[in-house]
N, CA, C and O atoms as a printed pandas DataFrame, in Angstrom:
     atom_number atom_name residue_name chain_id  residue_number  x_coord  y_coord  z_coord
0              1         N          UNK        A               1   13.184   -3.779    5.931
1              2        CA          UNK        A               1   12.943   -5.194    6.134
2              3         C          UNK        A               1   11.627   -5.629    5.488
3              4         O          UNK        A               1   11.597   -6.816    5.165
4              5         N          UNK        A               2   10.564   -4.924    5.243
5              6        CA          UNK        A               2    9.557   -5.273    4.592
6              7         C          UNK        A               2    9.526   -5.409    3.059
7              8         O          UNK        A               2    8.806   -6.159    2.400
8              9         N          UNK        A               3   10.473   -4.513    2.610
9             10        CA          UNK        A               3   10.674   -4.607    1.058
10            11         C          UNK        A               3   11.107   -6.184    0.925
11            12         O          UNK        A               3   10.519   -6.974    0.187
12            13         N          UNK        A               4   12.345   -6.552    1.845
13            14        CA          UNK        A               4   12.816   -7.992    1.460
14            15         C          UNK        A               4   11.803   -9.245    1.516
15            16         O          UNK        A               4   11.851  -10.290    0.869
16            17         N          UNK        A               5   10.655   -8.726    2.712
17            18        CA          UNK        A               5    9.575   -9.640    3.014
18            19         C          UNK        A               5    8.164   -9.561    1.371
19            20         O          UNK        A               5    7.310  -10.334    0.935
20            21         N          UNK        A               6    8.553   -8.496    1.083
21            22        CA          UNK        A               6    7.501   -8.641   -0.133
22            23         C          UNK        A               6    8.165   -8.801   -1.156
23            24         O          UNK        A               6    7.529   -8.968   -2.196
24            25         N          UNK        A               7    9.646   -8.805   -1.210
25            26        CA          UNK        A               7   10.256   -9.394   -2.303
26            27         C          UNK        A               7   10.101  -10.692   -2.291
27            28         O          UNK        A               7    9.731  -11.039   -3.412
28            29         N          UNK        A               8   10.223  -11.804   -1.403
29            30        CA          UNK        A               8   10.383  -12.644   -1.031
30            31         C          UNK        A               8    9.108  -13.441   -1.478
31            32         O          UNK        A               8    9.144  -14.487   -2.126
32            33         N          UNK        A               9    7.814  -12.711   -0.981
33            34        CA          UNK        A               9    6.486  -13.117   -1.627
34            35         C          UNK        A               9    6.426  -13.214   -3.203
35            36         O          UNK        A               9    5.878  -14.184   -3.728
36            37         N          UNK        A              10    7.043  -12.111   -4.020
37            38        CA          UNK        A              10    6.810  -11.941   -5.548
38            39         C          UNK        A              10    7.266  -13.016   -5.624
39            40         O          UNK        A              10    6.529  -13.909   -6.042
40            41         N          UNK        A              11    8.579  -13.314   -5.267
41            42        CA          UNK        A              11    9.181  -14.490   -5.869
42            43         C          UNK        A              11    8.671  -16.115   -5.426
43            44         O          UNK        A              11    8.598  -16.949   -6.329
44            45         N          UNK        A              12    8.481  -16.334   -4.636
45            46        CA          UNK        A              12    7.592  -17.672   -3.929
46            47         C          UNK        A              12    6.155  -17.650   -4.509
47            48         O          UNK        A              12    5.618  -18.670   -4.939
48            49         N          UNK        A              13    5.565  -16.444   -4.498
49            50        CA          UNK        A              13    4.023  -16.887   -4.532
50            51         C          UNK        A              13    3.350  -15.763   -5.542
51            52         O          UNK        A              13    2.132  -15.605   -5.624
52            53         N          UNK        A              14    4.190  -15.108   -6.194
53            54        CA          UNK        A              14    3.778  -14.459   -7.573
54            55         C          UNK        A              14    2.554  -13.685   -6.789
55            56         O          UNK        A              14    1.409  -14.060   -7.043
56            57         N          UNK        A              15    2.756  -12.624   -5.850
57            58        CA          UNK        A              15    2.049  -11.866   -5.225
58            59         C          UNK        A              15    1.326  -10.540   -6.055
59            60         O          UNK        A              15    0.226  -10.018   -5.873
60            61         N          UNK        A              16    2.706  -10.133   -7.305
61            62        CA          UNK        A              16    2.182   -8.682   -7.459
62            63         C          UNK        A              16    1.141   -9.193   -8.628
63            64         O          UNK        A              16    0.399   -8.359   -9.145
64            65         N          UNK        A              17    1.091  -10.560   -9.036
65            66        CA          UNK        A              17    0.365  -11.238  -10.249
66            67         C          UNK        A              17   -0.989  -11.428   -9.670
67            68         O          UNK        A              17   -1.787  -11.405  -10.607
68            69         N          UNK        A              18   -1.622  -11.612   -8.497
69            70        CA          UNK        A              18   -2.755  -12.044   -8.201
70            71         C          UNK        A              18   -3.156  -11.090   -7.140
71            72         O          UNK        A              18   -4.373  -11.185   -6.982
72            73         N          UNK        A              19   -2.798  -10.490   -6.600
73            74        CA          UNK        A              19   -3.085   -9.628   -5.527
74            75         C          UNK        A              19   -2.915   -7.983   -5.705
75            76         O          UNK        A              19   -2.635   -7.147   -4.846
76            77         N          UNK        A              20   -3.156   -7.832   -6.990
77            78        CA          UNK        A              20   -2.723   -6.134   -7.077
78            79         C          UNK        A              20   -3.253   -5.597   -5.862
79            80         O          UNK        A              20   -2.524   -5.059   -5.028
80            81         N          UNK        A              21   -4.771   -5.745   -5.692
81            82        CA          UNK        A              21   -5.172   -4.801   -4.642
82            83         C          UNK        A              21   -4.626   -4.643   -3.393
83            84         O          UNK        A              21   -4.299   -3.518   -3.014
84            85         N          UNK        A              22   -4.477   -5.648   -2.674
85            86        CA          UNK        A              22   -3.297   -6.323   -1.750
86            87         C          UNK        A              22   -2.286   -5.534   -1.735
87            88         O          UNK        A              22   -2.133   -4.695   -0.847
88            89         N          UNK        A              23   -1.383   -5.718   -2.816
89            90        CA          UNK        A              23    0.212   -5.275   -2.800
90            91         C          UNK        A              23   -0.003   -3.184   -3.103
91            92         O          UNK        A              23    0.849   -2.338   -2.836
92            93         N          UNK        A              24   -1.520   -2.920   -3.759
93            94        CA          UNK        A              24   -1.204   -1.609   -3.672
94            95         C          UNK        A              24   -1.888   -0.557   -2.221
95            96         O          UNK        A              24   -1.661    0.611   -1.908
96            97         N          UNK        A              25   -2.771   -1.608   -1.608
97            98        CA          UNK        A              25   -2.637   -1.325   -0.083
98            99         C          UNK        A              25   -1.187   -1.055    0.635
99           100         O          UNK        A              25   -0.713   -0.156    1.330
100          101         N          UNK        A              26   -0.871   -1.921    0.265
101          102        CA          UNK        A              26    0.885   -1.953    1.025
102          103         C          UNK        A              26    1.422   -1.010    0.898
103          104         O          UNK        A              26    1.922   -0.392    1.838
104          105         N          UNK        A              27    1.479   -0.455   -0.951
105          106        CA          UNK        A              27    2.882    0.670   -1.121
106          107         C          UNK        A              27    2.123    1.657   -1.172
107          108         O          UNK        A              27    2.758    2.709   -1.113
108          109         N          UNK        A              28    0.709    1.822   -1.282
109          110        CA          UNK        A              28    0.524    3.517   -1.500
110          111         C          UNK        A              28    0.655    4.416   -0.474
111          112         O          UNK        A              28    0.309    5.588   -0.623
112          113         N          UNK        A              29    1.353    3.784    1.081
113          114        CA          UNK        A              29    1.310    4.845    1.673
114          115         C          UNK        A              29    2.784    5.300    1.664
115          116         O          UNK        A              29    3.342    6.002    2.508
116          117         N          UNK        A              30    3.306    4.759    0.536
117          118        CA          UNK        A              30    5.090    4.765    0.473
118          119         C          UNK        A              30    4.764    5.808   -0.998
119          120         O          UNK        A              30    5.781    6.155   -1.599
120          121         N          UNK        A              31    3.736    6.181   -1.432
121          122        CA          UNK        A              31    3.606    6.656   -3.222
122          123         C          UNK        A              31    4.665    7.604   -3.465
123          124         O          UNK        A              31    4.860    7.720   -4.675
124          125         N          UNK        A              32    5.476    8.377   -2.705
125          126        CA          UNK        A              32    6.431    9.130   -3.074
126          127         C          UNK        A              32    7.813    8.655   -3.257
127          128         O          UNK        A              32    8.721    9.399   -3.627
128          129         N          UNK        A              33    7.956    7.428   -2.998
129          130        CA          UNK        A              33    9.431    6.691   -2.770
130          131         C          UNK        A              33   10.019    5.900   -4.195
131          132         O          UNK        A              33    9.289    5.530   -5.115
132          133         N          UNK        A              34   11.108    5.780   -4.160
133          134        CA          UNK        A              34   11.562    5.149   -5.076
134          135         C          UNK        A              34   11.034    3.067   -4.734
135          136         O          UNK        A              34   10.771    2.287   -5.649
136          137         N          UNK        A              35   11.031    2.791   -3.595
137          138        CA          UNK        A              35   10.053    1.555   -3.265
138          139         C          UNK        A              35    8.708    1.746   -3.747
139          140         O          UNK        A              35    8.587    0.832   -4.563
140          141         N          UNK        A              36    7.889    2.234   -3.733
141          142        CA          UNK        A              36    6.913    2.786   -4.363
142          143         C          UNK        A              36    6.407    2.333   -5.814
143          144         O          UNK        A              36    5.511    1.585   -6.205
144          145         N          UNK        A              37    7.692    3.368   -6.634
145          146        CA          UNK        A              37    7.827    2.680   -7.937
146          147         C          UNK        A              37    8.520    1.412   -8.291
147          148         O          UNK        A              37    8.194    0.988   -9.399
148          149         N          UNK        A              38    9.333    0.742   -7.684
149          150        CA          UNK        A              38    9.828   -0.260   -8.444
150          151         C          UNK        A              38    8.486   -1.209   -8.236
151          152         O          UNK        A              38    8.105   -1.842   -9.221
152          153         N          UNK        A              39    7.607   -1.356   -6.742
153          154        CA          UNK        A              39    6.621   -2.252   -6.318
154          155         C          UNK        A              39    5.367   -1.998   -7.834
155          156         O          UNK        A              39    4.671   -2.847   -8.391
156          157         N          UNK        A              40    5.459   -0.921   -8.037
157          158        CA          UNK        A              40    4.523   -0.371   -9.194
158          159         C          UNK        A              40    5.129   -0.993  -10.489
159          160         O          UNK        A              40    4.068   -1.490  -10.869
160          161         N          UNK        A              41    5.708   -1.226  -11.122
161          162        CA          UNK        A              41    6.497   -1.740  -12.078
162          163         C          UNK        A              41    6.628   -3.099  -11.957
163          164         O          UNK        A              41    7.012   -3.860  -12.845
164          165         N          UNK        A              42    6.324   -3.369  -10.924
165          166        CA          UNK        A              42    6.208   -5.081  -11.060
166          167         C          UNK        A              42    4.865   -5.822  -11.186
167          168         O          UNK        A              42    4.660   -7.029  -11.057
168          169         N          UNK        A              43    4.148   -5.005  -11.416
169          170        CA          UNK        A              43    2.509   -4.819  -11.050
170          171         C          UNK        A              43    2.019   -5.116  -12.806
171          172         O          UNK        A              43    2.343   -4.393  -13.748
172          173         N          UNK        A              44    1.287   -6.199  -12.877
173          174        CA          UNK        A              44    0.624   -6.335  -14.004
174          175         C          UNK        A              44   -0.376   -5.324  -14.335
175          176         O          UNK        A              44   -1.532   -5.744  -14.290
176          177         N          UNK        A              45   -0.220   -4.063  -14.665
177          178        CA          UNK        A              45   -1.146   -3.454  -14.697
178          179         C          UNK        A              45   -1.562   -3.046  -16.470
179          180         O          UNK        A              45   -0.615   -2.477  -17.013
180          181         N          UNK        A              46   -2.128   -3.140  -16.897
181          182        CA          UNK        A              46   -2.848   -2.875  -18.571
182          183         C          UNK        A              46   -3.815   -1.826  -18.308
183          184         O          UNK        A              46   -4.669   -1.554  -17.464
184          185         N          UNK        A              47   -3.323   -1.340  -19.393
185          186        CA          UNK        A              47   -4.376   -0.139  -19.658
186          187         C          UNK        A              47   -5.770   -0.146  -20.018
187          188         O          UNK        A              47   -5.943   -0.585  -21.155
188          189         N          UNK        A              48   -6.575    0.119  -19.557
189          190        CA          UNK        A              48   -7.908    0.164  -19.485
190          191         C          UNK        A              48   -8.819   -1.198  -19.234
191          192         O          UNK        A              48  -10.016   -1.320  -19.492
192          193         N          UNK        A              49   -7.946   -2.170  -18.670
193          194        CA          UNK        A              49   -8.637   -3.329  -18.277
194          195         C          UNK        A              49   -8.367   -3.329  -16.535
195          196         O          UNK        A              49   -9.124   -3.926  -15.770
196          197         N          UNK        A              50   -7.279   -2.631  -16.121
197          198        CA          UNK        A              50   -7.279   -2.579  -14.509
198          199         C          UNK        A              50   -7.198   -1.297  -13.822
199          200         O          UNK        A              50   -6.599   -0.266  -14.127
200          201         N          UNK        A              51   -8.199   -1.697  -12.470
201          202        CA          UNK        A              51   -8.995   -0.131  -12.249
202          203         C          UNK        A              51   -7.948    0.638  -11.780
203          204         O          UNK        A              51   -8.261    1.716  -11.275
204          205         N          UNK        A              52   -6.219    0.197  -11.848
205          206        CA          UNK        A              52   -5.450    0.948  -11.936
206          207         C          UNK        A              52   -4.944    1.498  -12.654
207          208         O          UNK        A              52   -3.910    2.129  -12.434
208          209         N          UNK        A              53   -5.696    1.398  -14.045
209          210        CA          UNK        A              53   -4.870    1.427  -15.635
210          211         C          UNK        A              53   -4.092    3.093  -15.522
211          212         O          UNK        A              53   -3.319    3.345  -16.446
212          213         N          UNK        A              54   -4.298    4.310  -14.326
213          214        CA          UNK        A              54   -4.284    5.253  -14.162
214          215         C          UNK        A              54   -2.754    5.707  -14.259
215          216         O          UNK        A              54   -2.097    6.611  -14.775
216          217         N          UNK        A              55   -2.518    4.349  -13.319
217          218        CA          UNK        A              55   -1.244    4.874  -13.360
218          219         C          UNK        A              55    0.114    4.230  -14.296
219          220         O          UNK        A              55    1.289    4.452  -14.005
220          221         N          UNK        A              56   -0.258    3.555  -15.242
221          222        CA          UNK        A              56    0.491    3.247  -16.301
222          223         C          UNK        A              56    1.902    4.443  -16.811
223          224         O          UNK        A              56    3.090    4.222  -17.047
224          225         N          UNK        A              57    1.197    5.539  -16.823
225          226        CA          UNK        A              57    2.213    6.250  -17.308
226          227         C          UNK        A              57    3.432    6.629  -16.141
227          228         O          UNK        A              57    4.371    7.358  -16.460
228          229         N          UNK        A              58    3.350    6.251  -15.241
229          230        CA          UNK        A              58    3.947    6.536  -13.773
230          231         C          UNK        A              58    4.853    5.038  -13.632
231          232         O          UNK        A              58    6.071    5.098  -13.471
232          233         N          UNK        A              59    4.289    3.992  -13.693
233          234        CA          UNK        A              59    4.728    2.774  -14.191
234          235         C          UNK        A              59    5.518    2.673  -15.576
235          236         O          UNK        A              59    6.367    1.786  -15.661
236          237         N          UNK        A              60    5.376    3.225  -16.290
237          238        CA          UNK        A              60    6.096    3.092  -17.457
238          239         C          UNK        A              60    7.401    4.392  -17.337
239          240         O          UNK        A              60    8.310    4.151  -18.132
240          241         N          UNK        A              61    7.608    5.567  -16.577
241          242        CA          UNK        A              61    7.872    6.196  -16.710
242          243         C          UNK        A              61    8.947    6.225  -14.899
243          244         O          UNK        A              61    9.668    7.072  -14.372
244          245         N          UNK        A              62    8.547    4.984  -14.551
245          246        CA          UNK        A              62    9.494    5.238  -13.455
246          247         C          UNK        A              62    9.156    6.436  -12.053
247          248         O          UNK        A              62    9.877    6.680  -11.086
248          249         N          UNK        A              63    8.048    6.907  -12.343
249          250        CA          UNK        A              63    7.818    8.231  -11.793
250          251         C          UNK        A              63    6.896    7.777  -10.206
251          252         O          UNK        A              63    6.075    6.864  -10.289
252          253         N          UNK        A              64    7.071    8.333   -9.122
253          254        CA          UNK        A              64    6.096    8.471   -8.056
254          255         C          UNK        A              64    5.069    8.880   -7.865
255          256         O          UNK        A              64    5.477   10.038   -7.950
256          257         N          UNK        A              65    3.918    9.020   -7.649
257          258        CA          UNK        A              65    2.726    9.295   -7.610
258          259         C          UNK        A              65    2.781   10.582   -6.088
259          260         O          UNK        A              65    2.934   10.728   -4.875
260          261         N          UNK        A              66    2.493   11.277   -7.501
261          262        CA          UNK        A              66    2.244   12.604   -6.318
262          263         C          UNK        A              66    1.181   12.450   -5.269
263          264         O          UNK        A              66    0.761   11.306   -5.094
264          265         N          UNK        A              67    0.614   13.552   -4.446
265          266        CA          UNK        A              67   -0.290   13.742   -3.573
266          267         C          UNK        A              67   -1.371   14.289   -4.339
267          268         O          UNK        A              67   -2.521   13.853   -4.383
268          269         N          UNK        A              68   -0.865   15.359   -4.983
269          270        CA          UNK        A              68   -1.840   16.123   -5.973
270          271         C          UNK        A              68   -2.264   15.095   -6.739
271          272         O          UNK        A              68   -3.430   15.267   -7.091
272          273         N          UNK        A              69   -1.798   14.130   -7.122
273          274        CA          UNK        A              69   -2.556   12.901   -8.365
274          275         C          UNK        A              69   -3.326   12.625   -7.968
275          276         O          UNK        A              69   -4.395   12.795   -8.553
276          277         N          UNK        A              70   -3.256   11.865   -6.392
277          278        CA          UNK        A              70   -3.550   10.785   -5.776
278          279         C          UNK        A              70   -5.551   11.750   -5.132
279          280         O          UNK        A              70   -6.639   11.250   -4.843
280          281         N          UNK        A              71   -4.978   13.400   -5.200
281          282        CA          UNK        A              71   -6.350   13.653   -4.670
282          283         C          UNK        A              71   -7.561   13.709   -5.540
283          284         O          UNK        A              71   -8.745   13.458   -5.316
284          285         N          UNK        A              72   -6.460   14.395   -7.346
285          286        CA          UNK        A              72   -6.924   14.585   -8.840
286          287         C          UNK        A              72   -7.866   12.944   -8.844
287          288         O          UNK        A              72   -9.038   12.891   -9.218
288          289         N          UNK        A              73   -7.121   11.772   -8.382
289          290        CA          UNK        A              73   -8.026   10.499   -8.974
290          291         C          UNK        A              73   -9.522   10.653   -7.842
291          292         O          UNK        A              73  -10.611   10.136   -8.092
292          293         N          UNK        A              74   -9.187   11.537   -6.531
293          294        CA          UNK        A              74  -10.146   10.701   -5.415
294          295         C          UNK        A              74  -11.514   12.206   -6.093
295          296         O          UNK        A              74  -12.655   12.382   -5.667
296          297         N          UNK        A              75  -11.059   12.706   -6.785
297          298        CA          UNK        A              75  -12.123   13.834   -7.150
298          299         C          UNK        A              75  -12.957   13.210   -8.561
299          300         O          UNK        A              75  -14.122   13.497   -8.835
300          301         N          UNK        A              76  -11.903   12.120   -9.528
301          302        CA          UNK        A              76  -12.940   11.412  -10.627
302          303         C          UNK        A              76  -12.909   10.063  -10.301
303          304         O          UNK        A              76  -12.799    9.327  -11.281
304          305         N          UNK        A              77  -12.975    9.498   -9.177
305          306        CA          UNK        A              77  -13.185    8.230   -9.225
306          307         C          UNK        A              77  -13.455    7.809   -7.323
307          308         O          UNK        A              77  -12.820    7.609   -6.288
308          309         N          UNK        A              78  -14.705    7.866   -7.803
309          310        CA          UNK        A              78  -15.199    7.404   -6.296
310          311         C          UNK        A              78  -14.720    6.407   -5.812
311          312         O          UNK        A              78  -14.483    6.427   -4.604
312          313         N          UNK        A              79  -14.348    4.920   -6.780
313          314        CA          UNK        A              79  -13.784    3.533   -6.157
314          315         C          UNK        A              79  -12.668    3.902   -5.389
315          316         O          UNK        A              79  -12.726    3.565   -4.206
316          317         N          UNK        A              80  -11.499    4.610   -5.820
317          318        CA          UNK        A              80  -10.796    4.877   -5.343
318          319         C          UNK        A              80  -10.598    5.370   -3.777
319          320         O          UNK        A              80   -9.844    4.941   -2.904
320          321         N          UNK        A              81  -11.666    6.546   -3.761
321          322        CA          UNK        A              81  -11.922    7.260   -2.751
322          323         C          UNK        A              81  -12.204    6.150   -1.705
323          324         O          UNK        A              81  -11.845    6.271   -0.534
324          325         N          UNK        A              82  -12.831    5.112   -2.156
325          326        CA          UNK        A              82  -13.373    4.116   -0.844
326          327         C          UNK        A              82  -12.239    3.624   -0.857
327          328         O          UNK        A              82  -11.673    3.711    0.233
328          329         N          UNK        A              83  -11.685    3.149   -1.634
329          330        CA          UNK        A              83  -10.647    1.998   -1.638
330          331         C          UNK        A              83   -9.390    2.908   -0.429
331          332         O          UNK        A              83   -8.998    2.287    0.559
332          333         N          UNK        A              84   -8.885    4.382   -0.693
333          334        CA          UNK        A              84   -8.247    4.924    0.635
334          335         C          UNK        A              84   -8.934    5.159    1.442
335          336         O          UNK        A              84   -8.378    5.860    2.287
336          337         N          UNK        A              85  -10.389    4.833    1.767
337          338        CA          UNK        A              85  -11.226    4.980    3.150
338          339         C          UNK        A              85  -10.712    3.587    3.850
339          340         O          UNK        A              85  -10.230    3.397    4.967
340          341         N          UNK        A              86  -10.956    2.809    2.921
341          342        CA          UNK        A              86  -11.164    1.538    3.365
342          343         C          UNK        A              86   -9.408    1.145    4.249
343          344         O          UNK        A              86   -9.304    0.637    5.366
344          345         N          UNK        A              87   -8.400    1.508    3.465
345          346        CA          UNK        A              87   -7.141    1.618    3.903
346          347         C          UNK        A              87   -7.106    2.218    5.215
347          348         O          UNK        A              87   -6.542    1.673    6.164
348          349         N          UNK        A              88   -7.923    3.755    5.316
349          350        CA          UNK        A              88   -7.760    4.230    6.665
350          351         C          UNK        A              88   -8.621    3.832    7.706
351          352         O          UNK        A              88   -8.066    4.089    8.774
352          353         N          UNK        A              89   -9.543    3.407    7.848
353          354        CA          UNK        A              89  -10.335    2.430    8.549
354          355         C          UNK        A              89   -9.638    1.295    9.164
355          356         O          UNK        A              89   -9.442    1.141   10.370
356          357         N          UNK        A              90   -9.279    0.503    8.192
357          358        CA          UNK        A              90   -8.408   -0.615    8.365
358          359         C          UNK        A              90   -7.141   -0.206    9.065
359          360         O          UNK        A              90   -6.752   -1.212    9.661
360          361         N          UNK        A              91   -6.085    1.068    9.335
361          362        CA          UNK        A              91   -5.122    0.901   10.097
362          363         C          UNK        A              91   -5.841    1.638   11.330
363          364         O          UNK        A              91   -5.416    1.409   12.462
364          365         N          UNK        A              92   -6.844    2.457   11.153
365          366        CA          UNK        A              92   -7.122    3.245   12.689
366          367         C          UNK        A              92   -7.819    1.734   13.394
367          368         O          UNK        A              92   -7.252    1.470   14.455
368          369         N          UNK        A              93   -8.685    0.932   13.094
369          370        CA          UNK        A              93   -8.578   -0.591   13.356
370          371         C          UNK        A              93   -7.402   -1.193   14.061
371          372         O          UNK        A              93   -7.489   -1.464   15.258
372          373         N          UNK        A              94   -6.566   -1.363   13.541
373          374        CA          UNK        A              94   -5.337   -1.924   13.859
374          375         C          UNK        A              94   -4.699   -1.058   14.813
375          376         O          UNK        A              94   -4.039   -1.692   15.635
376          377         N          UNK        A              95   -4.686    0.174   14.963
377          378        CA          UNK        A              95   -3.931    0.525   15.745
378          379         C          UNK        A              95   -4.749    0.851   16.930
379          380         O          UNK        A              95   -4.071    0.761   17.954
380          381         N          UNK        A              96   -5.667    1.112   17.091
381          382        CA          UNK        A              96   -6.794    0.253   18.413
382          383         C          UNK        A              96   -6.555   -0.530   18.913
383          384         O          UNK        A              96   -6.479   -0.539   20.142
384          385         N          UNK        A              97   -6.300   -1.680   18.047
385          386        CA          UNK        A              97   -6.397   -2.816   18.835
386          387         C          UNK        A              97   -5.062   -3.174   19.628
387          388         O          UNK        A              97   -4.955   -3.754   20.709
388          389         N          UNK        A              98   -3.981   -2.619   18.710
389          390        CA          UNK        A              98   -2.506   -2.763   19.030
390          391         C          UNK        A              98   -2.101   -1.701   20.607
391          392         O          UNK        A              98   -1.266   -2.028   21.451
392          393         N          UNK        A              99   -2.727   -0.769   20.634
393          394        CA          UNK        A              99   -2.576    0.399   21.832
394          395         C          UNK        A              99   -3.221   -0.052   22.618
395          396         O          UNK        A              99   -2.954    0.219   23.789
396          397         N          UNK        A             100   -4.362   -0.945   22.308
397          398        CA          UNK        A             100   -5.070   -1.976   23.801
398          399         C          UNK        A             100   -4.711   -2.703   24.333
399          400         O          UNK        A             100   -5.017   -2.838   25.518
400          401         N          UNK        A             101   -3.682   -3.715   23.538
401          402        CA          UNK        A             101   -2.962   -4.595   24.427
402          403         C          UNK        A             101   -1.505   -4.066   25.189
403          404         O          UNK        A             101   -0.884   -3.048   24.879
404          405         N          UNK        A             102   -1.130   -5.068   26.294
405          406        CA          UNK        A             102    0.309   -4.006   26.871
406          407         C          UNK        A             102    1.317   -4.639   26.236
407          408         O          UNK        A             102    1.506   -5.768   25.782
408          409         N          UNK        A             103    1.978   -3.522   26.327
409          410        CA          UNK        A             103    3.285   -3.797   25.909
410          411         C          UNK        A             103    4.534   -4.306   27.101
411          412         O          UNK        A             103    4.359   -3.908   28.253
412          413         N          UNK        A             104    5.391   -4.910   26.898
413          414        CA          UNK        A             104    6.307   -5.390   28.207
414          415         C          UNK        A             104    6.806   -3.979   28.584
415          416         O          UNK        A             104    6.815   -3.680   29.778
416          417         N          UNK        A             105    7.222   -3.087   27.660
417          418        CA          UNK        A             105    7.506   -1.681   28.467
418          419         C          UNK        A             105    6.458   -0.937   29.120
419          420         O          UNK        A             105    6.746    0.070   29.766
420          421         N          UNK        A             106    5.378   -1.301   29.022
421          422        CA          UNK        A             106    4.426   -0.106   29.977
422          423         C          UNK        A             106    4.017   -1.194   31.019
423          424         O          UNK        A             106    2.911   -0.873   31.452
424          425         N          UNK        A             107    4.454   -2.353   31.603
425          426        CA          UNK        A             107    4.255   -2.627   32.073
426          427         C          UNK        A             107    4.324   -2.172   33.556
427          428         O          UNK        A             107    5.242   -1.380   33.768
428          429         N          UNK        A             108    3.349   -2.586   34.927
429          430        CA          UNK        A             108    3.592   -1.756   35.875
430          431         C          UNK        A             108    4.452   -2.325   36.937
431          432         O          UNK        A             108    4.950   -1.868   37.966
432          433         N          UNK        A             109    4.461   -3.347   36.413
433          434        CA          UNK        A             109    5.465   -4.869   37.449
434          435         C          UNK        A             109    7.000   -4.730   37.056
435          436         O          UNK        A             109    7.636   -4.851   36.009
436          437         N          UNK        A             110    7.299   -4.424   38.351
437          438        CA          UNK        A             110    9.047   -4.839   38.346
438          439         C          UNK        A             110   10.086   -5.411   38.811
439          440         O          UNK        A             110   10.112   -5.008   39.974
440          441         N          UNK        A             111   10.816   -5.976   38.689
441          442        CA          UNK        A             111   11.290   -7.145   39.323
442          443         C          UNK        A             111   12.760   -6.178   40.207
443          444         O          UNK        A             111   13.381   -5.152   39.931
444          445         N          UNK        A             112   12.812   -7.156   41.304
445          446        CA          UNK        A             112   13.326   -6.048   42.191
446          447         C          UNK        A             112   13.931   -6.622   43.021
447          448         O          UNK        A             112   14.491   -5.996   43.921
C-alpha cells in the first residue's frame, strides 16, 4: 500500500524530481527489493553532480543495492554514514514516541 501512496505522489507532485533525499530515506531500507529499484530508476540522478551519482550503475542496470555496497560507501563517504545515522535516529524517535502512546488493544478498560 505504500508503493501506491508514493506512486501517487510521483505522479501529482513530481516527488522523485525534488525530493531525492526524501524519497531515498523511504526506499533504502527496502535496497534489496525489486521496489527498491524501480523507486531508484525514477530518481533523477546524474553522474557526478548528485551525492548519489554512486549508484547510477545500479540505476542503469536495474540492479539492488547490496549490504556489502551500502557498508563499501559508509567506509568512503562520511555524508552518507550520517545521512543512515540520521535515518536511524529518526525511526528509534518515532518508535518512542509511537510505544508511548496506548493503543485500543492494550488497553486496561473493558466493557462488560
Amino acid at each position: 500500500a505504500a508503493h501506491k501512496c508514493l506512486e501517487w505522489l510521483i505522479r501529482a507532485f513530481r516527488i522523485n524530481s525534488f525530493n531525492v533525499d526524501a524519497v531515498m530515506e523511504c526506499i533504502l531500507p527496502y535496497h534489496q527489493t525489486k521496489l527498491f529499484v524501480r523507486m531508484l530508476q525514477l530518481l533523477p540522478i546524474k553522474a557526478g553532480s548528485s551525492p548519489w551519482h554512486w549508484l547510477c550503475p545500479l540505476q542503469k542496470a536495474g540492479s539492488p543495492l547490496s549490504r556489502q555496497a551500502i557498508v563499501q560507501r559508509c567506509l568512503s563517504d562520511l555524508s552518507f554514514l550520517r545521512f543512515l545515522g540520521q535515518i536511524m535516529a529518526s525511526a528509534v524517535r518515532e518508535h518512542k514516541s509511537s510505544s508511548l502512546s496506548p493503543s485500543p488493544s492494550s488497553s486496561s478498560h473493558s466493557l462488560r
